[in-house]
SEKEBA-540459 format. One record per residue (C-alpha): residue in one letter; x, y, z. Coordinates in Angstrom, 3 decimals, decimal comma, always signed. Example, Ala and Ser with C-alpha at 12.3 -4.5 7.8 and 13.67 -1.06 7.14 Angstrom:
2
node aa->a&xx->+12,300&yy->-4,500&zz->+7,800
node aa->s&xx->+13,670&yy->-1,060&zz->+7,140
//
This chain:
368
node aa->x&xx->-20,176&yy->-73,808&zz->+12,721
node aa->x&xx->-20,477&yy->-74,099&zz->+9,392
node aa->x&xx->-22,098&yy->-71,579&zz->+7,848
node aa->x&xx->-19,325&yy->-69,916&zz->+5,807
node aa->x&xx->-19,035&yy->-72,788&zz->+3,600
node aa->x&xx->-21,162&yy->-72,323&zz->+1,310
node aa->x&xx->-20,391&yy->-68,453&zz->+1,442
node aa->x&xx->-16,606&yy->-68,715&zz->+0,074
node aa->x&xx->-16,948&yy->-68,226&zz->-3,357
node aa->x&xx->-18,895&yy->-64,866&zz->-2,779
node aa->x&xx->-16,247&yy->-64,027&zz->+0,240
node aa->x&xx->-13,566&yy->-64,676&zz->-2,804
node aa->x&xx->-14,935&yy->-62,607&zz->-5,415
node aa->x&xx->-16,031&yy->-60,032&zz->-2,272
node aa->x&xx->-12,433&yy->-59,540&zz->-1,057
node aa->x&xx->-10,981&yy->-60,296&zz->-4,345
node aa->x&xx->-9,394&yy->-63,653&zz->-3,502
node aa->x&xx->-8,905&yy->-67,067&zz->-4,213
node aa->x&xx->-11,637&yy->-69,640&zz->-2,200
node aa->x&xx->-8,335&yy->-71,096&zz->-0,241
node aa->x&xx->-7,672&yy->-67,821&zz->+0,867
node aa->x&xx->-11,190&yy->-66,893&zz->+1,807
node aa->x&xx->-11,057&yy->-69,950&zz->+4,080
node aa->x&xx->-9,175&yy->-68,305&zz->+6,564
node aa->x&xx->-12,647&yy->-67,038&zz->+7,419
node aa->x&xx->-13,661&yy->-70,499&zz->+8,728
node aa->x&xx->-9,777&yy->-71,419&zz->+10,318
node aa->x&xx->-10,192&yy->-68,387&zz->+12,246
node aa->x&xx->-13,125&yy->-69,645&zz->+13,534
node aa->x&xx->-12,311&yy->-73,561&zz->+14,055
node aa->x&xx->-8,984&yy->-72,615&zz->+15,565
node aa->x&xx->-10,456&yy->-70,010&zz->+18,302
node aa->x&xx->-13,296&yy->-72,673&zz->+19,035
node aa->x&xx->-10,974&yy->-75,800&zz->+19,779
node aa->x&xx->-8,565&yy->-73,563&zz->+21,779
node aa->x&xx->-10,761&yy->-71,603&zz->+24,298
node aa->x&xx->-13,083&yy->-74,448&zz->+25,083
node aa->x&xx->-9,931&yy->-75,292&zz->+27,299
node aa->x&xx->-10,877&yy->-72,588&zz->+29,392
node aa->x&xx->-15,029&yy->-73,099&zz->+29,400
node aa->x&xx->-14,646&yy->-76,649&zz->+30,008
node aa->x&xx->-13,168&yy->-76,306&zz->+33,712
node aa->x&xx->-15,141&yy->-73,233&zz->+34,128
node aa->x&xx->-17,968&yy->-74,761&zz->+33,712
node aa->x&xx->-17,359&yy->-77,806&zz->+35,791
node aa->x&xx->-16,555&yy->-74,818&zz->+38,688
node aa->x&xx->-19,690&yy->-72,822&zz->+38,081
node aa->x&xx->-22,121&yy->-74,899&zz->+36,363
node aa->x&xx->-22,850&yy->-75,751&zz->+32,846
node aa->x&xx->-25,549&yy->-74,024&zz->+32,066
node aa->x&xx->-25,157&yy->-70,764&zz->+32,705
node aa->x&xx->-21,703&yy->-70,872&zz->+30,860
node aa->x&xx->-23,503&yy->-71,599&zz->+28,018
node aa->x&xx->-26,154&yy->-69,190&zz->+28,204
node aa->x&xx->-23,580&yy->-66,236&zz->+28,801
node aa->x&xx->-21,617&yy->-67,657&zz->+25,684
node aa->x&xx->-24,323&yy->-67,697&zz->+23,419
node aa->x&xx->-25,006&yy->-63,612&zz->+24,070
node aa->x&xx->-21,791&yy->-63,061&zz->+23,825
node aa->x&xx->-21,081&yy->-65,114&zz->+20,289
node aa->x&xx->-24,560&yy->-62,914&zz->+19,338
node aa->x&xx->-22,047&yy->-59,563&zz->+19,400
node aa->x&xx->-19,670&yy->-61,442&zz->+17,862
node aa->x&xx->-21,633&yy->-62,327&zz->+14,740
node aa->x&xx->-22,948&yy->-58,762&zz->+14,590
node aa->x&xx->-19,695&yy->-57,593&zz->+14,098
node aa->x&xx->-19,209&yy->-60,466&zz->+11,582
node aa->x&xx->-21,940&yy->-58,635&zz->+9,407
node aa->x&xx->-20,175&yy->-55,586&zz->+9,966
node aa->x&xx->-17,023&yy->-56,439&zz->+8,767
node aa->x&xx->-15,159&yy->-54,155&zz->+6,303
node aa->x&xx->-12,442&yy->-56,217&zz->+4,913
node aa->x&xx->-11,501&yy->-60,474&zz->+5,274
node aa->x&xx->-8,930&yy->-59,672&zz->+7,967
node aa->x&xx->-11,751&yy->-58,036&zz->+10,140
node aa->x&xx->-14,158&yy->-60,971&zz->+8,953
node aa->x&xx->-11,810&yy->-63,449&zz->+10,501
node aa->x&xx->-10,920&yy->-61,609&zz->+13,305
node aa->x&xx->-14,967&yy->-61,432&zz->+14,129
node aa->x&xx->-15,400&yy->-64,923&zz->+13,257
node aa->x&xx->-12,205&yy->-65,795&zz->+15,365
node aa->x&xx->-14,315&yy->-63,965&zz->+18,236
node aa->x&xx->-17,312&yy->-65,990&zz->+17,462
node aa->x&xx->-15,130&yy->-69,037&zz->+17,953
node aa->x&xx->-13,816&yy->-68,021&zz->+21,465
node aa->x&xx->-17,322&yy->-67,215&zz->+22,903
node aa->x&xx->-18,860&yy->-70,431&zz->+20,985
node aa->x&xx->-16,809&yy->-72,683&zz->+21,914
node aa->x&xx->-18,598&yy->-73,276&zz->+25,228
node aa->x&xx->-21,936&yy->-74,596&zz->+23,633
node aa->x&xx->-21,471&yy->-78,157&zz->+22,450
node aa->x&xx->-18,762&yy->-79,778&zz->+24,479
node aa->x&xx->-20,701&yy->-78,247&zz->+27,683
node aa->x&xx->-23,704&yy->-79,392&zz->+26,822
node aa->x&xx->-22,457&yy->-83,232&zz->+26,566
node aa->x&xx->-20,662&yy->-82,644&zz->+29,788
node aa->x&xx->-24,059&yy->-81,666&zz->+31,113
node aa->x&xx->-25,753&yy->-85,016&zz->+29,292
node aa->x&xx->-22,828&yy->-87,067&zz->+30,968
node aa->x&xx->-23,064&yy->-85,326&zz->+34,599
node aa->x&xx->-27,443&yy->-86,590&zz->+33,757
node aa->x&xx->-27,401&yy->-89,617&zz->+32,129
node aa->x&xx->-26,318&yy->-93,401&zz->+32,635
node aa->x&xx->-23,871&yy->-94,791&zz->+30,264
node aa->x&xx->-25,768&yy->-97,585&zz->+29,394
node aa->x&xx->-28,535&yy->-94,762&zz->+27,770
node aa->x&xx->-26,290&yy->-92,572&zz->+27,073
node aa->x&xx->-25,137&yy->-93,587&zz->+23,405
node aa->x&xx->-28,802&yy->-93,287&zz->+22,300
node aa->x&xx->-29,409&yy->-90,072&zz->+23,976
node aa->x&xx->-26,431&yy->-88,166&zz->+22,455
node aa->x&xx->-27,554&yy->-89,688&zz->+19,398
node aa->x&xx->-30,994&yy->-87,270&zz->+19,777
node aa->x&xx->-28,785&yy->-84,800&zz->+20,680
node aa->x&xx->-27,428&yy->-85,015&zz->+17,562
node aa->x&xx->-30,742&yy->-83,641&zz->+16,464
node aa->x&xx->-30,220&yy->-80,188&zz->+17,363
node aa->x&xx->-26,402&yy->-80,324&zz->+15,657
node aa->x&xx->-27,851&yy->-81,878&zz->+12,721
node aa->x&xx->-30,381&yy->-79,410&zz->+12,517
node aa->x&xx->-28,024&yy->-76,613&zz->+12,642
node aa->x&xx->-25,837&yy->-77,992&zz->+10,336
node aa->x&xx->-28,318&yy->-78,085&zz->+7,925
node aa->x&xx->-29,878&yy->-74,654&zz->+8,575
node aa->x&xx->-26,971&yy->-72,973&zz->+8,619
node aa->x&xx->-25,684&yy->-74,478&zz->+5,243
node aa->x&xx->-29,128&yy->-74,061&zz->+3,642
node aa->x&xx->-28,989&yy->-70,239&zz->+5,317
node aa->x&xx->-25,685&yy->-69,017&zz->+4,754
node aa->x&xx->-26,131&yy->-70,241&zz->+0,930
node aa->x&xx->-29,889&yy->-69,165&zz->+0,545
node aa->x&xx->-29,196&yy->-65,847&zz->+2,169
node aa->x&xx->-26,570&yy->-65,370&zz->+0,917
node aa->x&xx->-28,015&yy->-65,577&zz->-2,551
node aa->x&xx->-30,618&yy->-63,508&zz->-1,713
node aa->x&xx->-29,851&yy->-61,341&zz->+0,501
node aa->x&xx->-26,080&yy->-61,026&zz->+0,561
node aa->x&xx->-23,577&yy->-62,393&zz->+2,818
node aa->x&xx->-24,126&yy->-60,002&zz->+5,635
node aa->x&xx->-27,402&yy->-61,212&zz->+5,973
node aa->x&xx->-26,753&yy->-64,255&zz->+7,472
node aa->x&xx->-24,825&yy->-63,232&zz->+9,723
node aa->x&xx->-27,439&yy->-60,947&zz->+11,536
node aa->x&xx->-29,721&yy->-63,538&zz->+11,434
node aa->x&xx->-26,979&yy->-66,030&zz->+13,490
node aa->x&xx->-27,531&yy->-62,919&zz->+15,514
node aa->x&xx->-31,082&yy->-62,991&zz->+16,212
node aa->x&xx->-30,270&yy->-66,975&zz->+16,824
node aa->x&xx->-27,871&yy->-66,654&zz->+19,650
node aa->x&xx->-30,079&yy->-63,909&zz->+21,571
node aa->x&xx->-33,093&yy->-66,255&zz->+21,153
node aa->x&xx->-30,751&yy->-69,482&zz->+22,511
node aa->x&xx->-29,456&yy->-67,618&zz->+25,424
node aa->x&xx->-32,795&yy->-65,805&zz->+26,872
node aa->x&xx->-34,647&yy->-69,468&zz->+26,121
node aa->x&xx->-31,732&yy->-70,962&zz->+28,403
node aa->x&xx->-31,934&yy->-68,524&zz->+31,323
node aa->x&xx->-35,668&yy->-68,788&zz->+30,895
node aa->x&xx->-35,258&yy->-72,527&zz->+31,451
node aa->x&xx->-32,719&yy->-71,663&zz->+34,450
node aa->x&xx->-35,377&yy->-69,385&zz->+35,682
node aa->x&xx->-37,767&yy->-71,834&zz->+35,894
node aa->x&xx->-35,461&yy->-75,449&zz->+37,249
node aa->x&xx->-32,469&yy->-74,014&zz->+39,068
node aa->x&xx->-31,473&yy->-77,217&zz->+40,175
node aa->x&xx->-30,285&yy->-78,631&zz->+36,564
node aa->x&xx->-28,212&yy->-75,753&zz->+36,618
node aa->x&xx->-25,861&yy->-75,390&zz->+39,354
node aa->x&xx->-22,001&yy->-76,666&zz->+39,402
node aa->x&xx->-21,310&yy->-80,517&zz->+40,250
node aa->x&xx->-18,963&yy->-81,591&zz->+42,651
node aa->x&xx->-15,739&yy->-79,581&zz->+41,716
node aa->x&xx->-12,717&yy->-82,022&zz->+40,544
node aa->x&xx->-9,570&yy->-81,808&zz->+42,295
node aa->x&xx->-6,811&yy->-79,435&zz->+40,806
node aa->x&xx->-6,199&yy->-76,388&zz->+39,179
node aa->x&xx->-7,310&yy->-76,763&zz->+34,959
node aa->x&xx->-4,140&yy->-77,835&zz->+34,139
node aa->x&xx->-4,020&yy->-80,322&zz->+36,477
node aa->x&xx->-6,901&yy->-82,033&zz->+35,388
node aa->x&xx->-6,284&yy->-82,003&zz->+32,029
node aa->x&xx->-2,804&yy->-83,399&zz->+32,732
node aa->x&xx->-4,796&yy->-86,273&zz->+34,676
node aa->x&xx->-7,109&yy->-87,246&zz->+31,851
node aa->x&xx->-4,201&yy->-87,426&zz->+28,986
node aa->x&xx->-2,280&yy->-89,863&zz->+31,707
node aa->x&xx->-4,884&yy->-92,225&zz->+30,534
node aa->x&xx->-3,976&yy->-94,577&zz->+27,449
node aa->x&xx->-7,567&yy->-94,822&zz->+26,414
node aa->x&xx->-8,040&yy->-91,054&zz->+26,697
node aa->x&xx->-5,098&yy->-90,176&zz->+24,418
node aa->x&xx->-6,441&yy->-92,566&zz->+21,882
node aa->x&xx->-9,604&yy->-91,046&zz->+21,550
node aa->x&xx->-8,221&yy->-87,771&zz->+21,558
node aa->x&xx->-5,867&yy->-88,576&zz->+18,424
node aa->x&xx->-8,505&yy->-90,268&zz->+16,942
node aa->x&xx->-11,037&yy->-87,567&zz->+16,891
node aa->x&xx->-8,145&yy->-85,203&zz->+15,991
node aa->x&xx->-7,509&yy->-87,587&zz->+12,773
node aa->x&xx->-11,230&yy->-87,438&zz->+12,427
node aa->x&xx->-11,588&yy->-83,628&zz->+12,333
node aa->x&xx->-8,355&yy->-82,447&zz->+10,532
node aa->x&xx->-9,149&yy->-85,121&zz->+7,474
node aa->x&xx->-12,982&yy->-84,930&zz->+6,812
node aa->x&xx->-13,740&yy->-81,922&zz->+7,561
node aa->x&xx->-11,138&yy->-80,298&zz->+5,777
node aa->x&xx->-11,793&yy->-81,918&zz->+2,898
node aa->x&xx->-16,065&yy->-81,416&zz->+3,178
node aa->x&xx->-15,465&yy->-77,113&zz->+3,877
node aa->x&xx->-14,553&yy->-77,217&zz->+0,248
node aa->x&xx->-17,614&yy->-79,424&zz->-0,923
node aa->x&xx->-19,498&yy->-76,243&zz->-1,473
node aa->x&xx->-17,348&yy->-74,550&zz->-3,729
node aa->x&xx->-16,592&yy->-77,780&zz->-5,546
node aa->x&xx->-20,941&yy->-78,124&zz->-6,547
node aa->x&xx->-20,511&yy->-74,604&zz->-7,795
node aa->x&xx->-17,346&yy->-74,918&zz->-9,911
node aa->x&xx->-17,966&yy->-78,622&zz->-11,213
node aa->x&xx->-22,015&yy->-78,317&zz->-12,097
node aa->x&xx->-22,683&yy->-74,199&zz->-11,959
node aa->x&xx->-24,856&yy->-74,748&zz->-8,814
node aa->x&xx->-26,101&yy->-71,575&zz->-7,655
node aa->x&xx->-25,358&yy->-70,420&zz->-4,151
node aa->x&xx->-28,746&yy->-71,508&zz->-2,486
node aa->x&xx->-28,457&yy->-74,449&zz->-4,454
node aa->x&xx->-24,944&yy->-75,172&zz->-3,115
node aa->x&xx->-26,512&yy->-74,395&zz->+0,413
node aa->x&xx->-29,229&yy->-76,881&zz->+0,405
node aa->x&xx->-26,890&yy->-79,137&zz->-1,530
node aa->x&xx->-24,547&yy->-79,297&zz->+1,687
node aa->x&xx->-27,438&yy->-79,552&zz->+4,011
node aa->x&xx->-28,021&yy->-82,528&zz->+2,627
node aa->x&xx->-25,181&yy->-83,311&zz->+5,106
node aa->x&xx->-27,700&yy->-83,096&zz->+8,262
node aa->x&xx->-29,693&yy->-84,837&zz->+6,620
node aa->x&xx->-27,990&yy->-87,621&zz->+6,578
node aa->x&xx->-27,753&yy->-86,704&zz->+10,279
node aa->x&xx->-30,881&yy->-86,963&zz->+10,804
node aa->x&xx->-31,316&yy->-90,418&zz->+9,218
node aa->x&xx->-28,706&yy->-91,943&zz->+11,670
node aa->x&xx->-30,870&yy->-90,230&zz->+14,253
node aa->x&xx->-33,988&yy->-92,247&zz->+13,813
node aa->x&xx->-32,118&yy->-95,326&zz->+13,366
node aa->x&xx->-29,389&yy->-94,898&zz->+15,706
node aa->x&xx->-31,389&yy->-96,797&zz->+18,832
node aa->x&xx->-31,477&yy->-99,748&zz->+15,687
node aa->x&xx->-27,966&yy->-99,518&zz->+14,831
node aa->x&xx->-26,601&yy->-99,538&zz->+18,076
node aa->x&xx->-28,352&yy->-102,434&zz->+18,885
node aa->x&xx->-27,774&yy->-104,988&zz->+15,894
node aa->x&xx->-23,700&yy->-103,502&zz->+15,095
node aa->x&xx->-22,504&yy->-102,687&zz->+18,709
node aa->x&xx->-19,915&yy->-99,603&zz->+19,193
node aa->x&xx->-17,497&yy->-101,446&zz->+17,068
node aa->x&xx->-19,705&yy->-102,383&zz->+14,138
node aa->x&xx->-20,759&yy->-98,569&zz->+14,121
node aa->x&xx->-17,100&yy->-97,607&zz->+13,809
node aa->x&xx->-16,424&yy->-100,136&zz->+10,797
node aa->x&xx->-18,942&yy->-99,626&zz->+9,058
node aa->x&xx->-19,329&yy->-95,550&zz->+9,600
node aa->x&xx->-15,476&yy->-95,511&zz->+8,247
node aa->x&xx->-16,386&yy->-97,500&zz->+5,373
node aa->x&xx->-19,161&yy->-95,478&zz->+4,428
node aa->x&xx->-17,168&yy->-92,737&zz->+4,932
node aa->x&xx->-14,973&yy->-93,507&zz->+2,154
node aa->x&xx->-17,289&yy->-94,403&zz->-0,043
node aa->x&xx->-18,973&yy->-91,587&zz->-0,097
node aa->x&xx->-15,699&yy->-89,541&zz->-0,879
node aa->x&xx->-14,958&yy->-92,011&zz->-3,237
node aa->x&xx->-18,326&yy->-91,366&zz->-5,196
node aa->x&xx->-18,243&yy->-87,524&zz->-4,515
node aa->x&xx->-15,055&yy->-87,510&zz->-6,370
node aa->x&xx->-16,455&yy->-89,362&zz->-9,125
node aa->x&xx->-19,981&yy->-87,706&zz->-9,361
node aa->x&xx->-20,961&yy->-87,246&zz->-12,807
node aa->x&xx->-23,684&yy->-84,457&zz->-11,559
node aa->x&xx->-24,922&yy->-82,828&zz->-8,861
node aa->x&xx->-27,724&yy->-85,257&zz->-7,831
node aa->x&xx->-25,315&yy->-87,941&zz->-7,329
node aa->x&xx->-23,069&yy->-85,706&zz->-5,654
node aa->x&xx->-26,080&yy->-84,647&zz->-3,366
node aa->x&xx->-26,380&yy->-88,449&zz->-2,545
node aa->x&xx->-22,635&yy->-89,050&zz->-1,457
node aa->x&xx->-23,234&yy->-86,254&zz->+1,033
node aa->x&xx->-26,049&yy->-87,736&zz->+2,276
node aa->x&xx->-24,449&yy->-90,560&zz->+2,896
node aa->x&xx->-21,076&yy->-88,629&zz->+4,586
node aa->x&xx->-23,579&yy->-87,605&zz->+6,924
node aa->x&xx->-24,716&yy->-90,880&zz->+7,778
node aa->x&xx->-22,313&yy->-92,452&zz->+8,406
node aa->x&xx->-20,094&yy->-89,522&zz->+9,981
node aa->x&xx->-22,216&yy->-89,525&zz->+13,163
node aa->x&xx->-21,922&yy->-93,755&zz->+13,209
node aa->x&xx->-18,319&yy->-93,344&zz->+13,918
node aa->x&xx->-18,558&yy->-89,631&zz->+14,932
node aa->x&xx->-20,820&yy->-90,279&zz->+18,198
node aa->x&xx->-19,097&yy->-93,395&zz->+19,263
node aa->x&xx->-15,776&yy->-91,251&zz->+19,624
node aa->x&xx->-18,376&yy->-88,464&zz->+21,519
node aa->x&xx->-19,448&yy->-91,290&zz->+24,026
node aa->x&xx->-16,318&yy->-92,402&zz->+25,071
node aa->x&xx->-15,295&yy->-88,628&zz->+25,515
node aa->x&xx->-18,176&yy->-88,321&zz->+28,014
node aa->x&xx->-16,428&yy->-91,341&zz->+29,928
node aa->x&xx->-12,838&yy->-90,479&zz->+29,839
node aa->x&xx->-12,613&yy->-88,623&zz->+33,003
node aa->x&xx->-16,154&yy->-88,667&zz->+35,335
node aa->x&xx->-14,646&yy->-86,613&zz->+38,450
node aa->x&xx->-14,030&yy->-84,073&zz->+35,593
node aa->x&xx->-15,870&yy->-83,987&zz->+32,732
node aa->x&xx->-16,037&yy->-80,866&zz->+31,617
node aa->x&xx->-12,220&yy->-81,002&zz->+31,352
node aa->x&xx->-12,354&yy->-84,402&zz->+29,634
node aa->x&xx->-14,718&yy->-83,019&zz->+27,205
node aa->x&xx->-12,791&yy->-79,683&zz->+26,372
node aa->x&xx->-9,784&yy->-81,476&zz->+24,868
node aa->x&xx->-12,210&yy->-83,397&zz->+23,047
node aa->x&xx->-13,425&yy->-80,419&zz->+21,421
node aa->x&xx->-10,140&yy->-78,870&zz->+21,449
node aa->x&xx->-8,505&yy->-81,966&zz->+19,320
node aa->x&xx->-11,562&yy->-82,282&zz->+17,084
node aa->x&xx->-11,880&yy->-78,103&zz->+16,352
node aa->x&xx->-7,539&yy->-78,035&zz->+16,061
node aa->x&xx->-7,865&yy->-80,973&zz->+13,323
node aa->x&xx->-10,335&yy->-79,068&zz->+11,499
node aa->x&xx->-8,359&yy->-75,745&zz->+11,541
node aa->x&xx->-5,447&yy->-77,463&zz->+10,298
node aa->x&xx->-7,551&yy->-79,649&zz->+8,007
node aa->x&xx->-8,514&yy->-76,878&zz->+5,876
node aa->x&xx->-5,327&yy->-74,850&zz->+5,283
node aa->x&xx->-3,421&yy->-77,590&zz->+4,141
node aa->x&xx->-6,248&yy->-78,340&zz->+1,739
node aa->x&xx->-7,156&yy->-75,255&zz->+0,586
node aa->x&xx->-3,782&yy->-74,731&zz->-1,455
node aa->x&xx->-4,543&yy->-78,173&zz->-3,035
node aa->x&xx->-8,232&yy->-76,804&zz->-3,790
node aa->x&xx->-6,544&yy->-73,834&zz->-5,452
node aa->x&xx->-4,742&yy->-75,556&zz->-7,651
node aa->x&xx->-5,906&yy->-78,694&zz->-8,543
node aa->x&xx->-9,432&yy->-78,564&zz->-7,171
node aa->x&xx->-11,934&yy->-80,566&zz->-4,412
node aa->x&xx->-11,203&yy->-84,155&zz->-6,204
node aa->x&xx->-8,077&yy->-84,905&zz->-5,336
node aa->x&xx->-8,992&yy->-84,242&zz->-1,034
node aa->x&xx->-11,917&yy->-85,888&zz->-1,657
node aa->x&xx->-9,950&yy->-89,297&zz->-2,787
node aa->x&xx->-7,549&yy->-88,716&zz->+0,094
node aa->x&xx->-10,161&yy->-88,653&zz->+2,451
node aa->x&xx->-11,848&yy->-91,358&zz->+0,924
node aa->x&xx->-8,372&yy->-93,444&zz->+1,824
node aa->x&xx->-7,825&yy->-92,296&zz->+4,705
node aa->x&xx->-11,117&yy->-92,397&zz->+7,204
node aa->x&xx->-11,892&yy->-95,984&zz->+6,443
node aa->x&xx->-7,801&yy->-96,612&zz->+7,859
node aa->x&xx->-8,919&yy->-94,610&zz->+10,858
node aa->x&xx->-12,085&yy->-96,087&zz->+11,905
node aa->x&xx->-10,216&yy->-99,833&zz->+11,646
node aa->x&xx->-7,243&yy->-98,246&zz->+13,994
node aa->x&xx->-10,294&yy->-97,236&zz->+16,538
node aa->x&xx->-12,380&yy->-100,157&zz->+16,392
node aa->x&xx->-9,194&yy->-102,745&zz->+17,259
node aa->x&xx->-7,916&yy->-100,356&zz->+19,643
node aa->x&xx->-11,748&yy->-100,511&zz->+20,894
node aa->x&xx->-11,757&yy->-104,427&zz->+21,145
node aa->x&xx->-8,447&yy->-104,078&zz->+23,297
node aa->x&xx->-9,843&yy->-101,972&zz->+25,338
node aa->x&xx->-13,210&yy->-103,863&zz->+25,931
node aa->x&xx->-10,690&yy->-106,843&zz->+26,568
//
């Protein structure tokens, strides 16, 4: 997913444009992998879970091949548009599947180890795609995504090999797609999450794609630097991990919410202001941190919008979260251009903090 951050300077100087044009790269892909998990979502609930994945992960394998392949940024995006489309199945499925498995009342701490394997991809694939890239060039990493996705999918059919009863369909929901879908926005609560995590999306991480390219212009970080630099991201990820069963316990949902939305904005608030790149590397440490607070609140409440049909639920979760980031970095990326990371950084550092207080009284109203 994100990857091509730390790869847009060398895209830029590649294809012989700006970084807000080589961003496109990373729209294409955000944009294809909100919009076609409306179709894996209730194709998944129909056939099972599982296997949807597994399929999607080959197929996103071809698609990152031909990534590596590409000839120009226009075929780039297009591949990484296609990477999107078959992608887009992976996480929202797979909470789906945690929601169809596990309680509510465990079900905030176990998405929270979930959050282990995103974390850890987050940070791999930042540390790759700027190590790699370094090294090895740009194509590079995107044959070893490659290798990743064939590994995923034959380790998930292996799995389905082995336990084909945690694979099969649930109990099909009434209704064609549409219908369903139509059901779960009917709900107040349901649109409010789905805004929220749109808000979410669109404002931090369009303003984090560009943290990359900001280390590099503003302190002359090299491009593995820069990659373990925004890695630093998961690991903040990883530190709400082992404290999340703690955190959940002593702040509550709504505490998590506050107080990841403060963070949030303080950590923009000191990226902006970083006077070098170690105090840089702590702000996005700290994003990271206290992203997921608010971040997997919003993700446990999408498993419980709609039970009879999660996998629909879930979909316009990811749609609304993947269609805030593809329109989160465009309109930044012009502002990047010409007047550099700072000035999204301060906006976001404004504007998340607003957002998680919206959530956490519209939270208490709907406890009440």
């Amino acid at each position: 997913m994100r990857v091509i951050d730390p790869l847009l300077v060398q895209l830029g100087i590649e294809f012989g444009v700006t970084v807000g044009a080589a961003s496109i790269a990373a729209t294409a892909f955000l944009l294809a992998n909100g919009v076609f998990v409306l179709v894996h979502g209730p194709f998944g609930d129909r056939h099972g879970k599982m296997p949807v994945v597994a399929i999607a992960c080959l197929a996103a394998a071809v698609c990152c091949a031909l990534s590596a392949l590409a000839t120009s940024l226009g075929v780039l995006s297009f591949a990484r548009f296609l990477t999107g489309v078959t992608s887009s199945a992976i996480i929202p499925l797979a909470i789906a599947w945690l929601g169809d498995n596990v309680p509510y009342d465990k079900r905030q701490a176990t998405l929270a180890r979930f959050l282990t394997g995103q974390t850890l991809g987050l940070m791999t694939g930042s540390a790759m795609g700027g190590a790699l890239g370094d090294w090895l060039g740009w194509r590079s990493v995107f044959w070893v995504l490659s290798a990743i996705y064939v590994a995923a999918g034959a380790a998930l059919f292996a799995v389905m090999w082995a336990r084909p009863e945690i694979a099969g369909p649930g109990e099909p929901a009434a209704g064609s797609m549409v219908t369903q879908m139509l059901g779960v926005l009917k709900r107040s609560w349901a649109r409010t999450v789905i805004m929220v995590v749109a808000l979410e999306g669109g404002v931090f991480w369009g303003s984090f794609t560009f943290v990359g390219a900001d280390l590099h212009e503003r302190f002359g970080l090299s491009f593995a630097a820069v990659g373990l630099a925004v890695a630093a991201f998961g690991a903040g990820g990883f530190i709400y991990v082992t404290l999340a069963h703690i955190l959940v316990r002593l702040l509550g949902e709504r505490g998590l919410v506050l107080w990841g939305g403060g963070g949030l904005g303080l950590s923009f608030a000191v990226l902006a202001l970083a006077p070098n790149a170690i105090v840089a590397f702590a702000a996005i440490v700290g994003c990271g941190i206290t992203f997921y607070m608010l971040h997997n609140t919003l993700q446990t409440h999408g498993t419980q919008m709609a039970p009879e049909a999660r996998g629909s639920a879930l979909a316009l979760f990811a749609l609304c979260l993947f269609v805030g980031q593809a329109v989160g970095v465009p309109l930044a990326a012009p502002v990047v251009d010409r007047w550099g990371a700072v000035p999204i950084f301060w906006g976001a550092a404004l504007f998340l903090p607003a957002l998680a207080l919206f959530f956490a009284v519209s939270l208490r109203k709907h406890r009440a």
